[in-house]
DODREN-863984 format. One line per 5 residues: number of its first residue (from 1); their letters; for each residue x, y, z of C-alpha. Coordinates in Angstrom, 3 decimals. Example, Ala and Ser with C-alpha at 12.3 -4.5 7.8 and 13.67 -1.06 7.14 Angstrom:
<recs>
1 = AS = 12.300,-4.500,7.800; 13.670,-1.060,7.140
</recs>
This chain:
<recs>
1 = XXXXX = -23.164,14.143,52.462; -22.373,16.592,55.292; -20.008,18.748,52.907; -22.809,19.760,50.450; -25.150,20.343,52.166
6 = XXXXX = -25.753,23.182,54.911; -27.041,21.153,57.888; -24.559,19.147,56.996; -21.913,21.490,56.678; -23.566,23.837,60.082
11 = XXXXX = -23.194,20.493,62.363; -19.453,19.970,61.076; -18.824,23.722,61.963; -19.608,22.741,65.828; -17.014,19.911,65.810
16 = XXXXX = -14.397,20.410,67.983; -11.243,20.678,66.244; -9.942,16.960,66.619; -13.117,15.272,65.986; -13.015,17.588,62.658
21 = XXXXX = -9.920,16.577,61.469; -11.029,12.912,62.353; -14.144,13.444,60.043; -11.728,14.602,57.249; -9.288,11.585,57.892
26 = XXXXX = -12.179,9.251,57.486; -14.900,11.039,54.484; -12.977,11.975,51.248; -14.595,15.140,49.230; -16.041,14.286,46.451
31 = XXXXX = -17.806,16.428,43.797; -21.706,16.325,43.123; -21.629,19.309,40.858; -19.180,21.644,39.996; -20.109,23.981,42.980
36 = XXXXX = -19.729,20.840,45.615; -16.359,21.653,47.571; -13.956,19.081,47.442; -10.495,20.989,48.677; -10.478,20.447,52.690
41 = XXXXX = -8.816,23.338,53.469; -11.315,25.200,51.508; -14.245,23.730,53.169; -12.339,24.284,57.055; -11.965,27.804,55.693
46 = XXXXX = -15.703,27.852,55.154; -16.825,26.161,58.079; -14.656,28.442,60.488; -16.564,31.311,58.672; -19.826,29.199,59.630
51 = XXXXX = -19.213,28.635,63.222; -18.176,32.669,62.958; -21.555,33.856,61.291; -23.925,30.976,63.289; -25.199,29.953,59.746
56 = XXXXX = -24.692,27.932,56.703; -25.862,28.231,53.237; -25.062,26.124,50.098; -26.165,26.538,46.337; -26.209,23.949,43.698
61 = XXXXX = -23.503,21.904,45.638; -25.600,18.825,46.454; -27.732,19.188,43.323; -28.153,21.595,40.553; -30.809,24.597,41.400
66 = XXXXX = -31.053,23.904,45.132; -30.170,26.103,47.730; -30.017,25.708,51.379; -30.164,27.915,54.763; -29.327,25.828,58.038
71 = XXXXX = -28.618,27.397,61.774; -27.812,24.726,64.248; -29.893,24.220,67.547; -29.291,22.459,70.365; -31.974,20.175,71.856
76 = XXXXX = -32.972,18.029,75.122; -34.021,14.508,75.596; -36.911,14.352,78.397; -39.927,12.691,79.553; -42.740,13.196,81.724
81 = XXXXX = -43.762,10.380,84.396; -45.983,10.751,88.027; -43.863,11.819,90.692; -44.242,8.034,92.285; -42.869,6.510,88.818
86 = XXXXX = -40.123,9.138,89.081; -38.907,8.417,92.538; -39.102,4.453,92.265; -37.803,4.138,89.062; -35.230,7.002,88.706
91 = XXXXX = -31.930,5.117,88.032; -34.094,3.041,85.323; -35.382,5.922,83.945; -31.827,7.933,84.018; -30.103,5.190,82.472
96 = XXXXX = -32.570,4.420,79.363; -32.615,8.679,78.718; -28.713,8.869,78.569; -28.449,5.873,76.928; -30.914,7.074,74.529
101 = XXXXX = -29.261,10.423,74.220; -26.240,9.076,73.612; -27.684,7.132,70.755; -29.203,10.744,69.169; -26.320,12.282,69.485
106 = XXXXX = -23.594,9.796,67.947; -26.308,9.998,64.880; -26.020,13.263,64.920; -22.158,13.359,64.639; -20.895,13.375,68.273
111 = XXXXX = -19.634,11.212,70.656; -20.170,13.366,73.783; -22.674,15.898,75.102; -21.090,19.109,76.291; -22.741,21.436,77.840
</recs>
């Protein structure tokens, strides 16, 4: 889960506020070894520090001797096509990409791209 682990826990830290607390309505803490945080103002403490510091690091919280280093990233979605694909086909192609990227990103926790 997203609270033990640090890719979990780095995504959560770029949450805006109100989708946060929506993820903390919804997913109750629950402990997966005695170092997995399962207080929810302990974890927003941590997670402010992680949006802070740009990283995220977890030990034995998901499982016993593991430990974890994540940074997030932010990506793109393109393709390459001729220049005569791209001008006939452009709303086609538009729509498929956002609807694709769309798609990525709700996976990936959010339900809007903001650049």
């Amino acid at each position: 889960p997203a609270y033990a682990s640090a890719s979990g826990k780095v995504l959560l830290a770029e949450l805006p506020e109100a989708r946060l607390e929506d993820w903390f309505q919804h997913c109750p803490l629950k402990s997966l070894t005695n170092k997995t945080i399962v207080e929810p103002e302990q974890l927003k403490d941590q997670l402010a520090q992680i949006h802070e510091v740009g990283y995220a690091t977890t030990s034995d919280e998901l499982s016993y001797q593991e430990s974890c280093l994540a940074v997030p990233i932010r990506a793109a979605l393109s393709f390459s096509v001729s220049t005569n694909a791209f001008n006939e086909r452009f709303h086609e192609l538009l729509s498929e990409l956002t609807l694709l990227g769309g798609l990525v990103s709700s996976e990936l926790g959010y339900s809007s791209i903001d650049i």
